[in-house]
SEKETOR-8987 format. One record per residue (C-alpha): residue number from 1; residue in one letter; x, y, z. Coordinates in steps of 0.02 Angstrom, whole numbers, plus 50000, padded with zeros to 5 digits. Example, Ala and Ser with C-alpha at 12.3 -4.5 7.8 and 13.67 -1.06 7.14 Angstrom:
{n=1 | res=A | xx=50615 | yy=49775 | zz=50390}
{n=2 | res=S | xx=50684 | yy=49947 | zz=50357}
***
This chain:
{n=1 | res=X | xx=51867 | yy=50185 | zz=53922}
{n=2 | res=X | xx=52017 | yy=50139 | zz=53801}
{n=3 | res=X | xx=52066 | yy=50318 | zz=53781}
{n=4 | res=X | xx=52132 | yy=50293 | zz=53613}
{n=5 | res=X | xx=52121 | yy=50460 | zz=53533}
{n=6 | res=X | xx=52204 | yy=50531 | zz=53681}
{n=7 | res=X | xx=52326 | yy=50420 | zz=53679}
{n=8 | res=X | xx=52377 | yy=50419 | zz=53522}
{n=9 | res=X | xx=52374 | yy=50624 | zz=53524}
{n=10 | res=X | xx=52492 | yy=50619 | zz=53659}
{n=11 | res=X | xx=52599 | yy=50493 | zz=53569}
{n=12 | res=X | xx=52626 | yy=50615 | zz=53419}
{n=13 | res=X | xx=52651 | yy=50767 | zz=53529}
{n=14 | res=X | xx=52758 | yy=50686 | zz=53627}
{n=15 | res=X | xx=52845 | yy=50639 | zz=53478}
{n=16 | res=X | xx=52840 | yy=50806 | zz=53410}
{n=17 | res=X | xx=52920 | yy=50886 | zz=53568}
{n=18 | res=X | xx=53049 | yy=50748 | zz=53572}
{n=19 | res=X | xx=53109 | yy=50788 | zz=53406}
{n=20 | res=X | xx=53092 | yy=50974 | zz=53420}
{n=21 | res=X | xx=53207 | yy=50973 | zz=53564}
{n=22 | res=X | xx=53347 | yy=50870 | zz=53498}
{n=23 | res=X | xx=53364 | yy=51016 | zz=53346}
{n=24 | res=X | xx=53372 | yy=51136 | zz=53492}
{n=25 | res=X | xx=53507 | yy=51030 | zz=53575}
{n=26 | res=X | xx=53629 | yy=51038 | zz=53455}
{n=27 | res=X | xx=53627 | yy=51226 | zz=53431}
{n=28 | res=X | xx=53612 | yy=51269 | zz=53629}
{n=29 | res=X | xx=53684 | yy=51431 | zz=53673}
{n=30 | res=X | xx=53708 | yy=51524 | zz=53849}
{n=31 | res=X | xx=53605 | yy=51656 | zz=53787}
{n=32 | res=X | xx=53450 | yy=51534 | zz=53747}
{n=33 | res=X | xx=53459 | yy=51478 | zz=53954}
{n=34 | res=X | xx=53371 | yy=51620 | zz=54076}
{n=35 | res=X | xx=53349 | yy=51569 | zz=54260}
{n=36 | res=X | xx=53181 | yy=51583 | zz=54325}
{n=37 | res=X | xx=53135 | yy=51672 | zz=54514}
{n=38 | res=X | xx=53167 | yy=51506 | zz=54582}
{n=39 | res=X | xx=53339 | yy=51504 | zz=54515}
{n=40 | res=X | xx=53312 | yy=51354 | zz=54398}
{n=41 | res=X | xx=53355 | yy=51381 | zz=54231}
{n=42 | res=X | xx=53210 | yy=51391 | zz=54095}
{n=43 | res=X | xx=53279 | yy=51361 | zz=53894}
{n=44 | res=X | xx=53211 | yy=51405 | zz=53720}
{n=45 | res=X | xx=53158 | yy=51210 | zz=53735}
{n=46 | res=X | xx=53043 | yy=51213 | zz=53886}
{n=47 | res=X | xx=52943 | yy=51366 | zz=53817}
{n=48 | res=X | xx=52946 | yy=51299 | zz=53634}
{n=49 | res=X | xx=52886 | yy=51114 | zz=53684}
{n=50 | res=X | xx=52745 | yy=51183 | zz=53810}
{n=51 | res=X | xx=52693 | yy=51295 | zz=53655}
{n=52 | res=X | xx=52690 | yy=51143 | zz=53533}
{n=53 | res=X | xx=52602 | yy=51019 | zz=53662}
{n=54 | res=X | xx=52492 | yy=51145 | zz=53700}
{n=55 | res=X | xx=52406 | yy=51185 | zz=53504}
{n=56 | res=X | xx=52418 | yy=51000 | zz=53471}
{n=57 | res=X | xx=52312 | yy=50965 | zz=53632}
{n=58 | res=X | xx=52188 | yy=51118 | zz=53600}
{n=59 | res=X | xx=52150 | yy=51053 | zz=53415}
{n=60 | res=X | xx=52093 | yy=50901 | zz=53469}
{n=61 | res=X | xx=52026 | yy=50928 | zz=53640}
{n=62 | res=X | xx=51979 | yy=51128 | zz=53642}
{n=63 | res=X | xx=51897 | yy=51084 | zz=53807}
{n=64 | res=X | xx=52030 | yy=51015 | zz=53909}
{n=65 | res=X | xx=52120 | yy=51118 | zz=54041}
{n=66 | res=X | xx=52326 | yy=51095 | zz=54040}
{n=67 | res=X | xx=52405 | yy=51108 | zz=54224}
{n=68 | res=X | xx=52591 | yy=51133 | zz=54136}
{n=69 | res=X | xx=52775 | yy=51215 | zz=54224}
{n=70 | res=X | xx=52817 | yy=51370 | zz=54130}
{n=71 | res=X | xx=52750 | yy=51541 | zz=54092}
{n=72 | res=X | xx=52818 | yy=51688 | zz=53995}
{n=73 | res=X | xx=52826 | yy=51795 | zz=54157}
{n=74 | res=X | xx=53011 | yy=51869 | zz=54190}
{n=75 | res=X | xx=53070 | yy=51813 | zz=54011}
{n=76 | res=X | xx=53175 | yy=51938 | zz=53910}
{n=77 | res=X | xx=53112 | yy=51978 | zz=53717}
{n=78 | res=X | xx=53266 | yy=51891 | zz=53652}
{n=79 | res=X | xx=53217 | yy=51707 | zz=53704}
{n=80 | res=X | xx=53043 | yy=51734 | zz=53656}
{n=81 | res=X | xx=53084 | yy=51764 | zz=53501}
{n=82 | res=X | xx=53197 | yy=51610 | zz=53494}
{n=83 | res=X | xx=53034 | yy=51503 | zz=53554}
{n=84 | res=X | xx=52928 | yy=51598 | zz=53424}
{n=85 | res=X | xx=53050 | yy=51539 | zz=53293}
{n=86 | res=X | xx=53055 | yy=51372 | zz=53352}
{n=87 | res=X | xx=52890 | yy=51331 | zz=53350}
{n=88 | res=X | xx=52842 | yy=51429 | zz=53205}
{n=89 | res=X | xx=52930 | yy=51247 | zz=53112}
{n=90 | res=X | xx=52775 | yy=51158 | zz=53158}
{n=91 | res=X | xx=52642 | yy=51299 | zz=53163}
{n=92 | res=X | xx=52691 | yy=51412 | zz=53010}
{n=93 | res=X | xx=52522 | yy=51518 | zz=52987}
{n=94 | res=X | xx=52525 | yy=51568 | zz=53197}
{n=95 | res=X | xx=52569 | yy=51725 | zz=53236}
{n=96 | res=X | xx=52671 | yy=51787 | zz=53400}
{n=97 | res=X | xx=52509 | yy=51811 | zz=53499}
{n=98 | res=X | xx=52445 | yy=51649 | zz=53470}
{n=99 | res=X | xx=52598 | yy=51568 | zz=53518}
{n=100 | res=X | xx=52632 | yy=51647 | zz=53658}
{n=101 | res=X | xx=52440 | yy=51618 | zz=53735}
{n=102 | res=X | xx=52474 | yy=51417 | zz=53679}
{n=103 | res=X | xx=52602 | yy=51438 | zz=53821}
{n=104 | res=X | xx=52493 | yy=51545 | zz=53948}
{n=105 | res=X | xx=52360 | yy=51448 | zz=53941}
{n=106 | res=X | xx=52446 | yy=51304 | zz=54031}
{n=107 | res=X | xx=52403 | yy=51362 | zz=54213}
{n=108 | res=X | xx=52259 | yy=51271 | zz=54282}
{n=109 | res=X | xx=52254 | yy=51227 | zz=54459}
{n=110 | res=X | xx=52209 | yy=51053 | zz=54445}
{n=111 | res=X | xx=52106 | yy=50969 | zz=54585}
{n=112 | res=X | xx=51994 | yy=50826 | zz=54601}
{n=113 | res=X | xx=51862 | yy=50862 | zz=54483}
{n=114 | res=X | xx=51847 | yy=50878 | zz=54294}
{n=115 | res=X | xx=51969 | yy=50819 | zz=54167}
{n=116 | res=X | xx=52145 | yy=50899 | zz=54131}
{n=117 | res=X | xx=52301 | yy=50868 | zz=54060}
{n=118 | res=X | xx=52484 | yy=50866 | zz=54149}
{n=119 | res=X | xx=52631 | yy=50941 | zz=54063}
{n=120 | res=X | xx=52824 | yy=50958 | zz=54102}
{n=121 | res=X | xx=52876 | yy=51003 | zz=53940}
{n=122 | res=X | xx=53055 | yy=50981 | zz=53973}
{n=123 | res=X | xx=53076 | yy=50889 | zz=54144}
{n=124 | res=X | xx=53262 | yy=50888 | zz=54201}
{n=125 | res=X | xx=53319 | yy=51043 | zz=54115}
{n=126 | res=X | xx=53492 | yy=51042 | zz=54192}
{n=127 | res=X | xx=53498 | yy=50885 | zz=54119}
{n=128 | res=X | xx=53430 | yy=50927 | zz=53957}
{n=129 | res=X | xx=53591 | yy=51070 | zz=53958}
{n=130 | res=X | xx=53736 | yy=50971 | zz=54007}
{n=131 | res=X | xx=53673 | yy=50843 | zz=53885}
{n=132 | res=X | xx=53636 | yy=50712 | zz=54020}
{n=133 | res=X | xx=53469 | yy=50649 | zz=54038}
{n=134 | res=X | xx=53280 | yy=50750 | zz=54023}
{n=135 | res=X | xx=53091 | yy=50698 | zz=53954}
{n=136 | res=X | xx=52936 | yy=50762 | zz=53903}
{n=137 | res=X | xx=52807 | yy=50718 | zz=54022}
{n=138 | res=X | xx=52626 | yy=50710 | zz=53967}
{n=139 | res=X | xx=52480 | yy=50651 | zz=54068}
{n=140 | res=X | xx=52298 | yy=50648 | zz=54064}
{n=141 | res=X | xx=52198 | yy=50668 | zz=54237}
{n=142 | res=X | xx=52000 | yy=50626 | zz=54265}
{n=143 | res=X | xx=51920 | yy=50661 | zz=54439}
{n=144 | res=X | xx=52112 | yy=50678 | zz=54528}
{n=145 | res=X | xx=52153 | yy=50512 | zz=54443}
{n=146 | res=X | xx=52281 | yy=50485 | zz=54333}
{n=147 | res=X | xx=52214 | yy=50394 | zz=54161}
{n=148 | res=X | xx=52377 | yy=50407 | zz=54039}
{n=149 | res=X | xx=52525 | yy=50458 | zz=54043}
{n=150 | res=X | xx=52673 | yy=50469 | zz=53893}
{n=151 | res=X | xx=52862 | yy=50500 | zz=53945}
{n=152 | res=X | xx=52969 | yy=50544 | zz=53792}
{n=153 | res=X | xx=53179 | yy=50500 | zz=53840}
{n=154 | res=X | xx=53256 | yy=50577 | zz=53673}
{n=155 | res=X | xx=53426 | yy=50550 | zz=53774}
{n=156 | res=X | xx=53397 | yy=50379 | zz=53855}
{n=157 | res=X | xx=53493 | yy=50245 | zz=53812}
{n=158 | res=X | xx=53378 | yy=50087 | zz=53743}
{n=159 | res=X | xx=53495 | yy=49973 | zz=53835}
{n=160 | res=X | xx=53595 | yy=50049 | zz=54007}
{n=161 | res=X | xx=53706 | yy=49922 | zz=53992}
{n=162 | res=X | xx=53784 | yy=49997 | zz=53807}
{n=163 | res=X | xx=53762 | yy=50187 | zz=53845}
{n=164 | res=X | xx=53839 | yy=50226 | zz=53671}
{n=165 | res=X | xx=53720 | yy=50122 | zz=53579}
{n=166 | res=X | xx=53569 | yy=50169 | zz=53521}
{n=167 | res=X | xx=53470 | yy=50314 | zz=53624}
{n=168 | res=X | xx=53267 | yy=50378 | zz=53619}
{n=169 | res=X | xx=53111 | yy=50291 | zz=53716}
{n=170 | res=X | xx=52928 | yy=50320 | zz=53714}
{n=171 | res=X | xx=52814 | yy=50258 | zz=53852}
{n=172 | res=X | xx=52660 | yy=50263 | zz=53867}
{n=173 | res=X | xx=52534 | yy=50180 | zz=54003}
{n=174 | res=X | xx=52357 | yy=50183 | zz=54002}
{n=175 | res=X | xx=52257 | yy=50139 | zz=54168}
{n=176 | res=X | xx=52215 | yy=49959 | zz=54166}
{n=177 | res=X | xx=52288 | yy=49935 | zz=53979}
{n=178 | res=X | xx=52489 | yy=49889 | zz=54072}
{n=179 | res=X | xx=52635 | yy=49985 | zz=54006}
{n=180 | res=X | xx=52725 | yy=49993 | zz=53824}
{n=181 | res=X | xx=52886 | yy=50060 | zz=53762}
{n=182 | res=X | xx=52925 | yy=50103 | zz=53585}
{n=183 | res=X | xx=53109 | yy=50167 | zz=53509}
{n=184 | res=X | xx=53117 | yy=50335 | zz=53468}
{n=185 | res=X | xx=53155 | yy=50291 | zz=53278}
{n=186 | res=X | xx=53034 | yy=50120 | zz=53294}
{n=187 | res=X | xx=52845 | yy=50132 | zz=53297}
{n=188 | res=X | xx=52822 | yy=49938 | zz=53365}
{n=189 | res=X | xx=52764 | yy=49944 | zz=53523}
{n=190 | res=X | xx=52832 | yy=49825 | zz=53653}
{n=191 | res=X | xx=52750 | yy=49790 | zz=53830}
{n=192 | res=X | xx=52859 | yy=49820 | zz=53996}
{n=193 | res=X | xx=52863 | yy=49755 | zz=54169}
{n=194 | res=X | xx=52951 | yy=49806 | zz=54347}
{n=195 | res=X | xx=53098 | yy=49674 | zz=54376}
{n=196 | res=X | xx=53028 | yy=49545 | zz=54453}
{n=197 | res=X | xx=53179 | yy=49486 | zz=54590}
{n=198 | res=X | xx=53179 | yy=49495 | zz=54782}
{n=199 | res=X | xx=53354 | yy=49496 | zz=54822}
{n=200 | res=X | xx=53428 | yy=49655 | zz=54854}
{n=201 | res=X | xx=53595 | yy=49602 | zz=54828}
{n=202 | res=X | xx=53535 | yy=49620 | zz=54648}
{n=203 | res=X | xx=53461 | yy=49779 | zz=54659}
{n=204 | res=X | xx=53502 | yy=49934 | zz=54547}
{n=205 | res=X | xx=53407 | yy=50104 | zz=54629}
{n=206 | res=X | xx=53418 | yy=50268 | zz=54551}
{n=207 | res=X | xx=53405 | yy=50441 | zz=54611}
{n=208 | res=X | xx=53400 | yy=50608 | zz=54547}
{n=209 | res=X | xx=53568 | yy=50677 | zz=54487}
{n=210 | res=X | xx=53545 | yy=50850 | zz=54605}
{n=211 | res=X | xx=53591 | yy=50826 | zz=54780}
{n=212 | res=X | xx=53469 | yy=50977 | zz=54781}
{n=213 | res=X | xx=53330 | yy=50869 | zz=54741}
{n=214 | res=X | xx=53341 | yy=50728 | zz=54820}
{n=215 | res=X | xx=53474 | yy=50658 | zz=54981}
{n=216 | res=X | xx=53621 | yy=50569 | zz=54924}
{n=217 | res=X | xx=53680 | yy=50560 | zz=55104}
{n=218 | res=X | xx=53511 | yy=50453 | zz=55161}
{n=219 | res=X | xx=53500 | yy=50351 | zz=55001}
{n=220 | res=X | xx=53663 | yy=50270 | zz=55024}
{n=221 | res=X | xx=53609 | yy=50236 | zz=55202}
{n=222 | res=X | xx=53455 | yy=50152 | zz=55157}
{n=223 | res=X | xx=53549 | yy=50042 | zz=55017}
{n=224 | res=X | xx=53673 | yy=50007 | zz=55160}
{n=225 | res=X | xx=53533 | yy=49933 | zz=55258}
{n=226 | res=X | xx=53448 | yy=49831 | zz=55112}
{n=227 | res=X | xx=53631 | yy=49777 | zz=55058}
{n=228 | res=X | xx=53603 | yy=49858 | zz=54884}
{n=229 | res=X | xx=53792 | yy=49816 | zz=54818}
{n=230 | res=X | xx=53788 | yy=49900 | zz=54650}
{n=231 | res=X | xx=53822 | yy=50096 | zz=54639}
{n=232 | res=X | xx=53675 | yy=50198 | zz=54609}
{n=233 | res=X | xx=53602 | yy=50267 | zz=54445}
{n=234 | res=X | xx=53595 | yy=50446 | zz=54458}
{n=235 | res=X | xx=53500 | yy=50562 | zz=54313}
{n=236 | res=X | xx=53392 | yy=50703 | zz=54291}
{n=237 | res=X | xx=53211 | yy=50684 | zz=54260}
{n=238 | res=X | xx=53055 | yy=50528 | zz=54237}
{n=239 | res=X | xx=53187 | yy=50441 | zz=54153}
{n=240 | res=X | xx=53193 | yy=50351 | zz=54307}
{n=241 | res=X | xx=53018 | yy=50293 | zz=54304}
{n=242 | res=X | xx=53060 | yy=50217 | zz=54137}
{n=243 | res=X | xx=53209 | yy=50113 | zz=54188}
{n=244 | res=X | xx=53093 | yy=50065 | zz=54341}
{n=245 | res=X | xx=52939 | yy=50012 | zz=54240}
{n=246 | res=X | xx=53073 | yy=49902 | zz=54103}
{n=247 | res=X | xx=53148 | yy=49838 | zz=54220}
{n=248 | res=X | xx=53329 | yy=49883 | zz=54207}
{n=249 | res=X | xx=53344 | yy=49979 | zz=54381}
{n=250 | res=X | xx=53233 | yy=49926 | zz=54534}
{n=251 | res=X | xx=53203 | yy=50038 | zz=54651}
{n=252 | res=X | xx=53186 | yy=50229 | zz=54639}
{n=253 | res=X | xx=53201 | yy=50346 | zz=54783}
{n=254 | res=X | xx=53157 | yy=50545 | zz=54792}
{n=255 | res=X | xx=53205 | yy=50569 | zz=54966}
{n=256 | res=X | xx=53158 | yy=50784 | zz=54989}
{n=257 | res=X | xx=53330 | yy=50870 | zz=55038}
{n=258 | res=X | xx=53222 | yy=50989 | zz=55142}
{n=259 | res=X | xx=53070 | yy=50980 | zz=55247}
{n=260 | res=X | xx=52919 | yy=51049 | zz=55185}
{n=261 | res=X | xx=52961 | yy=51043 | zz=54982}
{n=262 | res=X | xx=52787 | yy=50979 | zz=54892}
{n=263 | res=X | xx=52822 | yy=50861 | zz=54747}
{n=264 | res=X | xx=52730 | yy=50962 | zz=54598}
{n=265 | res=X | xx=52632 | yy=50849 | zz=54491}
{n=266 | res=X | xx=52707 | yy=50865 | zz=54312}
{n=267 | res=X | xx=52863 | yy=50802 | zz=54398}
{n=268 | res=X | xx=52764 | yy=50604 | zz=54437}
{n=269 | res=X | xx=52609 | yy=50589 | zz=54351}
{n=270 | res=X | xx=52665 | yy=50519 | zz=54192}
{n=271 | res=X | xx=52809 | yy=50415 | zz=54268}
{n=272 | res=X | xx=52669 | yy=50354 | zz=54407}
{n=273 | res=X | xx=52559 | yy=50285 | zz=54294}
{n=274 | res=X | xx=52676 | yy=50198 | zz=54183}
{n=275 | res=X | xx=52771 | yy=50108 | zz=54332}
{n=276 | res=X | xx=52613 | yy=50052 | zz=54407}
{n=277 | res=X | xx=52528 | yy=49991 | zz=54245}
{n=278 | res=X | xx=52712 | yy=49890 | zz=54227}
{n=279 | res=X | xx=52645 | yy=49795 | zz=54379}
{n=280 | res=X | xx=52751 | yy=49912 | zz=54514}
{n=281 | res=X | xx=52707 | yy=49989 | zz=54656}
{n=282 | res=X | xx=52732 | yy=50179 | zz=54686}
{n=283 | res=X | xx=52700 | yy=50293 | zz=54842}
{n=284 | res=X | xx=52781 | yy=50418 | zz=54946}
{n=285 | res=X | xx=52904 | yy=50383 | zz=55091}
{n=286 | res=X | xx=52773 | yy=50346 | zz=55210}
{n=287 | res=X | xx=52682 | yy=50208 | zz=55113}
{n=288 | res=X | xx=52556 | yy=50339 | zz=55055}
{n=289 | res=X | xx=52460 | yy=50328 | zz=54893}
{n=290 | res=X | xx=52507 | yy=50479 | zz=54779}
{n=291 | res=X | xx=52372 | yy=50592 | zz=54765}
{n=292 | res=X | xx=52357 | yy=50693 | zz=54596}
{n=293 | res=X | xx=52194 | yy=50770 | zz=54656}
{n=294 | res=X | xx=52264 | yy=50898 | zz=54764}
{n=295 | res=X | xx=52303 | yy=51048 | zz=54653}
{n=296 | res=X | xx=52464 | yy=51085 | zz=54553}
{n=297 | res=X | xx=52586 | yy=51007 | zz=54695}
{n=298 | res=X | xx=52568 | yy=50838 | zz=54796}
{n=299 | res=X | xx=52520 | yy=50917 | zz=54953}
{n=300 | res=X | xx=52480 | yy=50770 | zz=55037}
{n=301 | res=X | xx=52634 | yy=50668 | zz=55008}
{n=302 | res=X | xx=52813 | yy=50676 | zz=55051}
{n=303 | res=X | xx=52959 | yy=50600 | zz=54947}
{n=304 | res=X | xx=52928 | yy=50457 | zz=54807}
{n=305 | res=X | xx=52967 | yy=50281 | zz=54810}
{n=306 | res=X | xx=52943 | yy=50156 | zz=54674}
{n=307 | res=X | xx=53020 | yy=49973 | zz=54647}
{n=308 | res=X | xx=52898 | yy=49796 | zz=54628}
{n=309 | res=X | xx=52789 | yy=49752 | zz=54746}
{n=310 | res=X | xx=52907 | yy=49613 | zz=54821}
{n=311 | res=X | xx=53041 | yy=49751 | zz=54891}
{n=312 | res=X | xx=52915 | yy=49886 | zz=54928}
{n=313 | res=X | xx=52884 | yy=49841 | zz=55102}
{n=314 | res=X | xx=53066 | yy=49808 | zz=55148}
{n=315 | res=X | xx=53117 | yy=49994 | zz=55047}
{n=316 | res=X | xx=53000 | yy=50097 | zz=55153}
{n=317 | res=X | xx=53043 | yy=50003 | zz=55311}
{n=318 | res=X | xx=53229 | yy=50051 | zz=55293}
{n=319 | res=X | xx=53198 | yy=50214 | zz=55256}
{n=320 | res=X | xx=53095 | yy=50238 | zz=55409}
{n=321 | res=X | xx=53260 | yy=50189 | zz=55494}
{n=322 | res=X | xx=53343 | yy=50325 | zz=55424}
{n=323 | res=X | xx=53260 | yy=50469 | zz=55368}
{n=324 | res=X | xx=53146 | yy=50582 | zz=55449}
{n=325 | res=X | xx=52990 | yy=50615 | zz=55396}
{n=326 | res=X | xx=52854 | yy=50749 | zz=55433}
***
């Protein structure tokens, strides 16, 4: 299958959201961040975009399940009016109840049969709120495999190397179709690939900004070992998948700062596909496959990996030197 409705549907909600949440951005108050049971922090953004991505998906596919992050639960009337407001600027006509079940709607349970679509509406919120790095993840799942996936970066830099230049990139990857990247502001779509070296000495690897969410500690152990010489990229979110897949960092590690945490799969599925379809190779910290047909979380795995298929090998052999796995 080409999948070219869906893809091009998830393009222009991607889009959408993308756009939506930059407004939001520049008028972010305290008041419009609540923290969630979990103690991460849930924004006017994340409720608005899941809202948005939600009635886009629903006119077009009114069959398809959503497995997305938030809910309203817990949420005080004063932000849900914000998000009501917010997304009122694409839906005029909808009234409070329809908005609000665009958002609750999102909670399927995923698994290995049917067809259903991933969301993290606004993946790296911390990011998204000190103005550092976040996306909008969107992927489409058949049977507990990942067929597309779209990452919007509104914050990314198109070039690393000038991070005041010119920011916003779309990706998109469809399974056997490779990889593409598109400017925010550009609609010409350009195909992307994994760097292709072997030497480690060249090697740029990227992490999550958190200490919380991944260990800083064992990554600089394992880049010790490889004799990674450059300082790491650290940032929030799949942004990192999308430096992987065009090649500007090499290797990206998610090593779990505590035992037992399952990866939840609007956090990878998007990013997955679109390094792999970039001709890279992506799976936990034990050489396992991910496996999105396990529910909402990636029960099966533990940690993420992903670089070319030239390092891979050596990558997971030094972090079995130094990091213990399950």
């Amino acid at each position: 299958m080409t999948y070219e409705p869906e893809r091009m549907t998830a393009i222009e909600a991607v889009m959408k959201a993308c756009s939506l949440c930059q407004a939001i951005r520049e008028t972010c108050l305290p008041d419009e961040v609540q923290e969630k049971e979990d103690h991460s922090p849930v924004t006017v953004a994340d409720l608005s975009v899941q809202a948005v991505i939600s009635l886009d998906l629903s006119e077009v596919f009114p069959h398809d399940s959503i497995a997305a992050e938030e809910s309203l639960a817990g949420l005080g009337d004063d932000i849900k009016e914000k998000v009501v407001f917010q997304v009122k600027t694409f839906f005029p006509p909808l009234g409070t109840d329809k908005i609000f079940a665009a958002i609750e709607r999102c909670t399927y349970d995923g698994g290995s049969r049917g067809r259903f679509w991933v969301l993290d509406p606004v993946d790296g919120t911390k990011g998204f709120i000190r103005g550092g790095q976040y996306a909008i993840a969107l992927a489409l799942v058949e049977e507990g495999e990942v067929v597309l996936g779209v990452l919007g970066c509104p914050n990314l830099p198109v070039n690393l190397e000038k991070p005041h230049g010119s920011r916003g990139s779309i990706f998109v990857a469809v399974k056997g179709q490779g990889s593409a990247m598109r400017f925010i502001d550009d609609h010409v779509e350009r195909k992307i690939a994994v760097a292709a070296i072997d030497d480690f000495s060249q090697a740029l690897f990227c992490e999550s900004f958190e200490r919380a969410h991944s260990s800083h500690k064992h990554a600089a152990r394992i880049a010790e070992i490889l004799g990674i010489k450059k300082p790491p990229v650290r940032m929030d979110s799949q942004s990192k998948y999308g430096i992987v897949a065009r090649g500007e960092a090499t290797i990206y590690l998610r090593l779990p700062a505590k035992k037992g945490y399952e990866e939840k799969i609007w956090d990878h599925a998007a990013g997955w596909l679109i390094v792999k379809e970039a001709e890279g190779e992506v799976t936990d910290i034990q050489g396992k496959p991910l496996d999105f047909s396990q529910g909402r979380t990636l029960s099966k795995n533990y940690g993420v990996v992903a670089t070319n298929k030239k390092l891979h090998p050596q990558v997971l052999s030094a972090i079995k030197k130094v990091y213990e796995t399950p």
